[in-house]
C-alpha positions in Angstrom: 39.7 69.4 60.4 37.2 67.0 60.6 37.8 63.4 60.5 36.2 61.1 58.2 34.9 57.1 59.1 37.9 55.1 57.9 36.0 52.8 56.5 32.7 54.7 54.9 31.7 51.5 52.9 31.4 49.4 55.7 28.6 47.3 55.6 27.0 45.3 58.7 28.1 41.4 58.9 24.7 39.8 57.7 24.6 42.6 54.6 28.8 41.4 54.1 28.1 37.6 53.6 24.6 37.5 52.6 26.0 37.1 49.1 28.3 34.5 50.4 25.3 32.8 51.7 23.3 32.8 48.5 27.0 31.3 46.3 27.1 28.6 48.3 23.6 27.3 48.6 23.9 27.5 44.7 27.3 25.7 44.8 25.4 22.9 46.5 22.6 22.9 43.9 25.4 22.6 41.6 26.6 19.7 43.1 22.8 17.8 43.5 21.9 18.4 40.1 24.5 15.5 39.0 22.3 12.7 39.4 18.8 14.2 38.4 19.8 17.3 35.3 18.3 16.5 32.3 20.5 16.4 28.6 18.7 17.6 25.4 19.8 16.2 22.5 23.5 17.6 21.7 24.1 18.2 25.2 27.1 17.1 27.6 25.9 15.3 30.7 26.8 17.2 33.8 30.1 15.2 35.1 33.0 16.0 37.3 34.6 19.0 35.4 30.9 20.5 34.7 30.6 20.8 38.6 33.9 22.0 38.8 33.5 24.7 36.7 30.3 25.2 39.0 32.4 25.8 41.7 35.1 27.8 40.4 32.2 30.2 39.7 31.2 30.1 43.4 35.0 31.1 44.6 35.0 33.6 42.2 31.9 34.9 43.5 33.4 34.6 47.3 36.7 36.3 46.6 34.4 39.4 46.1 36.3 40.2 50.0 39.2 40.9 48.7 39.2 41.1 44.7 35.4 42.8 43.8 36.6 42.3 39.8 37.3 38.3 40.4 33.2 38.0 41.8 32.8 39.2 37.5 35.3 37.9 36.1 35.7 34.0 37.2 32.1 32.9 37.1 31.5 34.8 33.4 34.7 32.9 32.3 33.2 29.1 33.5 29.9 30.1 32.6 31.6 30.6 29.0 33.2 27.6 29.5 30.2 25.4 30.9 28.5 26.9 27.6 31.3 25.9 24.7 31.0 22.3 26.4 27.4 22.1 26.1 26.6 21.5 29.3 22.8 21.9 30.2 21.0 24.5 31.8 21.6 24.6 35.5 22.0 26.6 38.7 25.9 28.0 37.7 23.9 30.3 35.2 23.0 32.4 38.4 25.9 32.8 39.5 26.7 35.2 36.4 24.1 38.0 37.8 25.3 37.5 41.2 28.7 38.7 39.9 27.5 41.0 38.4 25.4 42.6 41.2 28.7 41.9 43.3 30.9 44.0 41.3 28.5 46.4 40.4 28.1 47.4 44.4 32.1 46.8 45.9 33.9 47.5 42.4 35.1 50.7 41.2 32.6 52.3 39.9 33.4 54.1 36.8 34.8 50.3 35.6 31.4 48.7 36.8 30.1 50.5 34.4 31.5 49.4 31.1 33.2 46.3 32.0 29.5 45.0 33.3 27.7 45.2 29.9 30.7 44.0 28.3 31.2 40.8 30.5 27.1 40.1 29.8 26.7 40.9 26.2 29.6 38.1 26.1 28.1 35.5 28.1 24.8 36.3 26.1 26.6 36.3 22.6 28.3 32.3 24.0 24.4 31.1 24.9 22.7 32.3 21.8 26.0 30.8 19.4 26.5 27.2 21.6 22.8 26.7 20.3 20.6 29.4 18.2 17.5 27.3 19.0 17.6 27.8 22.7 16.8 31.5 22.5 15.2 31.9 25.9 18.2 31.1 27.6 20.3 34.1 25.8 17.5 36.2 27.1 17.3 35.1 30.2 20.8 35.2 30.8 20.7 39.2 29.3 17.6 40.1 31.6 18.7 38.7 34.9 21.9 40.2 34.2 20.5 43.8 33.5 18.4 43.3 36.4 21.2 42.6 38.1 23.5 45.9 36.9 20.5 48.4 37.6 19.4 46.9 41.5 23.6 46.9 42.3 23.8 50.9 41.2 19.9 51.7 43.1 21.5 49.9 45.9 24.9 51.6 45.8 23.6 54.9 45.2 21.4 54.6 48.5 24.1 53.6 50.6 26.7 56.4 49.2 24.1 58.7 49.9 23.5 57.0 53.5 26.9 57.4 54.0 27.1 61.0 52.9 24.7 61.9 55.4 26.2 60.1 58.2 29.7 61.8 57.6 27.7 65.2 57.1 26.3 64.5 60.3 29.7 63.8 62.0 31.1 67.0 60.6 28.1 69.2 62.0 28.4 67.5 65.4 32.4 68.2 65.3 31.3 71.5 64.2 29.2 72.3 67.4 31.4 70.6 69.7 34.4 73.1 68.6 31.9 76.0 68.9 31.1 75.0 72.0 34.1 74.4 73.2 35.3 78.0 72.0 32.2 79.3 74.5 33.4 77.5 77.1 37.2 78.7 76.6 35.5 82.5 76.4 33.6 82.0 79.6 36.6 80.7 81.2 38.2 83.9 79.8 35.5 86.0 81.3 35.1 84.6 84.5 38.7 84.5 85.1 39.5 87.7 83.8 37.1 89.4 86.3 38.3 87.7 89.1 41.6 87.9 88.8 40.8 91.8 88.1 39.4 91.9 91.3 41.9 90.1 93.5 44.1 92.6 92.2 42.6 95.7 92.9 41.6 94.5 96.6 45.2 93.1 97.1 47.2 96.6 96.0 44.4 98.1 98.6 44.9 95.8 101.8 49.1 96.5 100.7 48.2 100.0 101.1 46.0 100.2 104.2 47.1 96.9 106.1 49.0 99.2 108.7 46.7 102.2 108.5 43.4 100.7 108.5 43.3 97.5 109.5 39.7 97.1 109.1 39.7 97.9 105.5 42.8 95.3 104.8 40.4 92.3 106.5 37.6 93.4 104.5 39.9 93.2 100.9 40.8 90.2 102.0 37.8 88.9 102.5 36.6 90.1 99.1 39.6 88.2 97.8 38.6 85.3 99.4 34.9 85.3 98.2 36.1 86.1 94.8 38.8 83.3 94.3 36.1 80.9 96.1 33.6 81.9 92.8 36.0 81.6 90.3 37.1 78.8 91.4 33.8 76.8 91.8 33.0 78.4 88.0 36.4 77.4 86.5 36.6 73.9 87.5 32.6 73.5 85.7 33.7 74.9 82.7 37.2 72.3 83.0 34.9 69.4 83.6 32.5 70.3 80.7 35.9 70.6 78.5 37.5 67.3 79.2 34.4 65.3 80.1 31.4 66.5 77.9 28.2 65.7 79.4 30.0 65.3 82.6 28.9 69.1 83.9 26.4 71.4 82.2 27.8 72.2 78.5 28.0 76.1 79.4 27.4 77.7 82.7 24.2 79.0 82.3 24.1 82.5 83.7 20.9 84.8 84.0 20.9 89.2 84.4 19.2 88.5 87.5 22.5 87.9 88.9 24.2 90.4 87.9 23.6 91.8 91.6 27.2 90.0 92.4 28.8 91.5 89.8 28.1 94.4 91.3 28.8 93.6 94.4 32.4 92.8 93.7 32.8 95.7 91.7 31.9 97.9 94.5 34.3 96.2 96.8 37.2 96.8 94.4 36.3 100.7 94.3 33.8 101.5 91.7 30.7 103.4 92.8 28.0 101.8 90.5 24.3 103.2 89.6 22.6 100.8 88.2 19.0 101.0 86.3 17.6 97.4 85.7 14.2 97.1 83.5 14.2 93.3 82.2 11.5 92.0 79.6 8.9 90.0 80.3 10.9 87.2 78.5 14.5 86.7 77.4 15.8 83.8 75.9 18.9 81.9 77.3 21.5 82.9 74.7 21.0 86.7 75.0 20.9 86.3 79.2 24.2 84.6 78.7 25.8 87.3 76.2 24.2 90.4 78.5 25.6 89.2 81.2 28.9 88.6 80.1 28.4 92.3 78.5 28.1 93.6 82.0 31.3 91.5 83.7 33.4 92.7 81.0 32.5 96.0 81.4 32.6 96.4 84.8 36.3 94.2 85.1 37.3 96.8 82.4 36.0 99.9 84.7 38.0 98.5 87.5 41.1 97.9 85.5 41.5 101.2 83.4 39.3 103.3 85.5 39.6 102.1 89.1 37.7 104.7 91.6 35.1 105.8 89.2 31.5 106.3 89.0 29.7 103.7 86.4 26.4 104.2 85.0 25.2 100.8 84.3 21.7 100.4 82.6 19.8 97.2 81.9 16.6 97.7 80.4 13.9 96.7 77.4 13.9 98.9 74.3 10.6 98.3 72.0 10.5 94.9 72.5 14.5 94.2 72.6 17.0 94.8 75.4 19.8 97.2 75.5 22.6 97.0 78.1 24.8 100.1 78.0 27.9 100.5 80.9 29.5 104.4 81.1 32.2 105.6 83.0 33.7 108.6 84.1 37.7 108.0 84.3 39.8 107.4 86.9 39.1 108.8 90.3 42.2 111.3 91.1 45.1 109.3 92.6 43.8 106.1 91.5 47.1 104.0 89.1 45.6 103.7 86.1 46.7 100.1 84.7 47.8 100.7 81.0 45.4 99.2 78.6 46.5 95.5 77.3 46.7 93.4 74.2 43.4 92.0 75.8 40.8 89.7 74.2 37.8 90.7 76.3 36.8 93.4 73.9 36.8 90.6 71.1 34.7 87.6 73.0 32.4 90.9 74.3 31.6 91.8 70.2 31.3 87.8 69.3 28.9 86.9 71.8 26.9 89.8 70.9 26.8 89.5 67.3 26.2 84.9 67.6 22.8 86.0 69.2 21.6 88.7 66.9 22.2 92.1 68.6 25.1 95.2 67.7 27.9 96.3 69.7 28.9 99.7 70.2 32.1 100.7 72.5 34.8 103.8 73.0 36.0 106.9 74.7 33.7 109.3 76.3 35.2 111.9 77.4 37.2 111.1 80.1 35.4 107.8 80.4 34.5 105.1 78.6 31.4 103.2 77.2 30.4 100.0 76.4 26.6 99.3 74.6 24.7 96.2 73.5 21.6 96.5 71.8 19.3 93.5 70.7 16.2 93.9 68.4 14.5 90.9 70.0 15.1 89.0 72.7 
């Protein structure tokens, strides 16, 4: 399962307390308009409580941090308040879109949306009944706040979506890390596999022959060796690129061209192996990767099931695609047969082949077996 940001609404600092900024310069313009505000007729001179409502409207507006509905509520309620007292017009009136915007960004959303025109229409209804002359200021406090509802949803809506792409983005990279992950742990399936097929089939050889041939125990040996050495040097890059990516190549890359030491070792456990190689001009990385592993799994499951036996292994284009088909004939006579398993190598071989576009086709064959990949384009 893939994890999600615990915090997706987290906003940089500056965007955090840029509204904090903004309350508090107007806090201070609340406070310096004491001496210079101007009183129409029927108006209450600016005095202590006047600025404290003022300011109660600025904490309300900071408390957005930890209560979004108080940055709405609390300066709508002392602008209502400034209003029934007949104060004059003065900077707390902005503070009533600011809340506004505030809530309509951090606040649930589905309340923003009908608490917010009810909170307005309110404060509009106390302007335009404290004096029906002054107009203007009923709808300026309606437009600012509208303005202010419709630029907190555009900006909302952005970031959500901003948001939504980031986490999409996380899940598609989590994605391809367990994909590739689960290519590594089939190449360390593969390469292991083989190898250890191998080793065996030159160890019960040099058991047999250590007395009777000497020669012929050294040289399983030393194909035990040389085989143990490779696996080894490809097991710990494909450990590395598991606990450490980026630390070692994300897959090992692996190329037909080397199949020549698959061979190799499959001759030196026993098989007798004809091999017709016809490559493309071109091949891209992926299918390289999947033939290959086509041809190790074959040729590990030759020496397992069918030790001793003669495999016809073809690599070659087919009108414009490549086909890579592995036969063999059964165990030699007097060869132990090791019982098929609950093996997974039959699986990973159909997987690969399918992830880069081509068809698998395996089974008996008379006394033998056969395995065939077949890719359309390559």
């Amino acid at each position: 399962m893939t994890s999600v940001p615990a915090e997706p609404m987290r906003r940089p600092w500056w965007q955090r307390h840029a509204v904090d900024v903004v309350a508090l310069f107007f806090g201070v313009a609340i406070i310096g308009t004491e001496w210079h505000q101007r009183t129409q007729p029927g108006q209450r001179p600016l005095d202590a409580l006047g600025i404290v409502l003022g300011l109660v409207a600025v904490a309300g507006v900071l408390a957005h941090h930890w209560r979004p509905v108080a940055a709405l509520l609390v300066p709508a309620s002392a602008i209502v308040a400034y209003l029934l007292l007949h104060y004059p017009n003065g900077p707390i009136f902005v503070l009533g879109p600011l809340g506004l915007f505030v809530f309509g960004f951090s606040g649930p959303r589905q309340l923003s949306r009908w608490l917010s025109p009810v909170v307005m229409a309110v404060v509009a209804t106390c302007a335009l009944l404290t004096d029906t002359d002054d107009w203007p200021r009923a709808a300026m406090v309606v437009g600012w706040s509208v303005v202010a509802i419709l630029l907190a949803d555009l900006i909302r809506t952005r970031f959500e979506r901003s948001v939504e792409r980031r986490i999409a983005l996380q899940q598609q990279r989590k994605r391809a890390e367990a994909e590739q992950q689960l290519e590594l742990a089939r190449d360390l399936h593969d390469s292991v596999a083989h190898a250890l097929t191998a080793i065996n089939v030159q160890a019960a050889l040099a058991e047999r022959v250590v007395h009777s041939a000497p020669d012929e125990a050294v040289e399983a040996a030393r194909a035990i060796r040389m085989s143990s050495r490779d696996a080894l040097a490809e097991l710990n890059a494909i450990v590395r690129s598991l606990r450490e990516p980026g630390a070692a190549p994300t897959r090992p890359q692996h190329c037909l061209s080397a199949i020549d030491v698959l061979i190799e070792r499959a001759r030196e456990a026993g098989l007798t192996v004809e091999v017709e190689l016809s490559l493309p001009a071109e091949l891209s990385d992926d299918v390289q990767a999947a033939s290959y592993r086509v041809v190790q799994e074959s040729l590990t499951n030759a020496v397992r099931y069918a030790p001793g036996s003669h495999v016809r292994l073809r690599v070659r284009g087919v009108d414009g695609g490549l086909q890579v088909s592995a036969a063999d004939d059964g165990a030699a006579p007097g060869e132990t047969v090791h019982p098929p398993g609950g093996g997974h190598g039959l699986i990973g071989m159909a997987e690969r082949v399918r992830a880069t576009g081509g068809t698998l086709r395996h089974g008996p064959s008379g006394p033998g077996f056969v395995v065939e990949a077949r890719w359309e384009s390559v």
